[in-house]
C-alpha positions in Angstrom: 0.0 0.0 0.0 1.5 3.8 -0.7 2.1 5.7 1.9 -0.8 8.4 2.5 1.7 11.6 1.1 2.3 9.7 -2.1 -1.3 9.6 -2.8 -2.4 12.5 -5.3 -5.1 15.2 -3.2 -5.8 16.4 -7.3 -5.0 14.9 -10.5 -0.9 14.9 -10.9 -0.9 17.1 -7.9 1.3 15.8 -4.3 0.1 16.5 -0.7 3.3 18.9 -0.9 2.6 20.9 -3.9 -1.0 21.3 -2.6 1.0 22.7 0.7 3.5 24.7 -1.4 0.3 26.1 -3.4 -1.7 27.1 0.0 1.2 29.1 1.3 1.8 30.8 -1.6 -1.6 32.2 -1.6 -1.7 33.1 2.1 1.7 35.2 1.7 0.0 36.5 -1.3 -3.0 37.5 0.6 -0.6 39.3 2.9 1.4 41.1 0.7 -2.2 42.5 -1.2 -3.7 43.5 2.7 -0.5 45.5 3.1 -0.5 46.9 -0.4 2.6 45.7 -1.8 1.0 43.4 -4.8 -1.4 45.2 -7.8 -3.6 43.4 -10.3 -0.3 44.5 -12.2 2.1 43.1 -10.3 0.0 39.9 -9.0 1.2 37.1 -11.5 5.0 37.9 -11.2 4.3 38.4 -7.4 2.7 35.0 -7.1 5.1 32.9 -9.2 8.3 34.3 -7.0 6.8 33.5 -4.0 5.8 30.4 -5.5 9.2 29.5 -6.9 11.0 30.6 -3.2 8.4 28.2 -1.5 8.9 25.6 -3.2 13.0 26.0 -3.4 12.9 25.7 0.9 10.8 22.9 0.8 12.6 20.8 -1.9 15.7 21.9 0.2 14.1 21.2 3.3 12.8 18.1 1.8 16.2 17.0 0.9 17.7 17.4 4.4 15.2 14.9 6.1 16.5 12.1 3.6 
Protein backbone atom coordinates (compact mmCIF):
# COMPACT_ATOMS: atom_id res chain seq x y z
CA UNK A 1 0.00 0.00 0.00
CA UNK A 2 1.49 3.84 -0.68
CA UNK A 3 2.06 5.72 1.94
CA UNK A 4 -0.83 8.42 2.53
CA UNK A 5 1.66 11.57 1.12
CA UNK A 6 2.31 9.73 -2.05
CA UNK A 7 -1.29 9.58 -2.85
CA UNK A 8 -2.37 12.48 -5.28
CA UNK A 9 -5.05 15.21 -3.17
CA UNK A 10 -5.79 16.35 -7.27
CA UNK A 11 -4.98 14.92 -10.50
CA UNK A 12 -0.87 14.92 -10.89
CA UNK A 13 -0.93 17.13 -7.92
CA UNK A 14 1.26 15.83 -4.28
CA UNK A 15 0.07 16.46 -0.66
CA UNK A 16 3.29 18.94 -0.93
CA UNK A 17 2.58 20.86 -3.94
CA UNK A 18 -1.01 21.34 -2.61
CA UNK A 19 1.03 22.66 0.69
CA UNK A 20 3.52 24.71 -1.37
CA UNK A 21 0.27 26.10 -3.42
CA UNK A 22 -1.67 27.11 -0.04
CA UNK A 23 1.18 29.11 1.32
CA UNK A 24 1.81 30.77 -1.63
CA UNK A 25 -1.57 32.17 -1.65
CA UNK A 26 -1.72 33.05 2.12
CA UNK A 27 1.67 35.23 1.67
CA UNK A 28 -0.03 36.51 -1.30
CA UNK A 29 -3.03 37.47 0.64
CA UNK A 30 -0.59 39.27 2.94
CA UNK A 31 1.40 41.11 0.73
CA UNK A 32 -2.24 42.48 -1.19
CA UNK A 33 -3.74 43.54 2.70
CA UNK A 34 -0.47 45.52 3.13
CA UNK A 35 -0.52 46.90 -0.44
CA UNK A 36 2.59 45.69 -1.76
CA UNK A 37 1.00 43.40 -4.77
CA UNK A 38 -1.43 45.19 -7.77
CA UNK A 39 -3.62 43.43 -10.25
CA UNK A 40 -0.27 44.53 -12.20
CA UNK A 41 2.14 43.13 -10.25
CA UNK A 42 -0.01 39.91 -9.03
CA UNK A 43 1.15 37.11 -11.53
CA UNK A 44 5.03 37.86 -11.19
CA UNK A 45 4.34 38.43 -7.38
CA UNK A 46 2.65 35.03 -7.13
CA UNK A 47 5.09 32.89 -9.15
CA UNK A 48 8.25 34.31 -7.01
CA UNK A 49 6.79 33.51 -4.00
CA UNK A 50 5.78 30.37 -5.53
CA UNK A 51 9.19 29.50 -6.90
CA UNK A 52 10.99 30.57 -3.21
CA UNK A 53 8.37 28.19 -1.45
CA UNK A 54 8.95 25.58 -3.17
CA UNK A 55 12.96 26.01 -3.41
CA UNK A 56 12.92 25.66 0.87
CA UNK A 57 10.84 22.90 0.84
CA UNK A 58 12.63 20.78 -1.86
CA UNK A 59 15.73 21.86 0.16
CA UNK A 60 14.06 21.16 3.32
CA UNK A 61 12.82 18.07 1.83
CA UNK A 62 16.22 16.97 0.94
CA UNK A 63 17.66 17.35 4.43
CA UNK A 64 15.22 14.90 6.07
CA UNK A 65 16.55 12.06 3.56
Amino acid sequence: MAAKKDIPTVIGQTRLEETVLKITKEIVIKFIEMGKVTPATFEETFNAVYRAVKNVTQEETMKLM
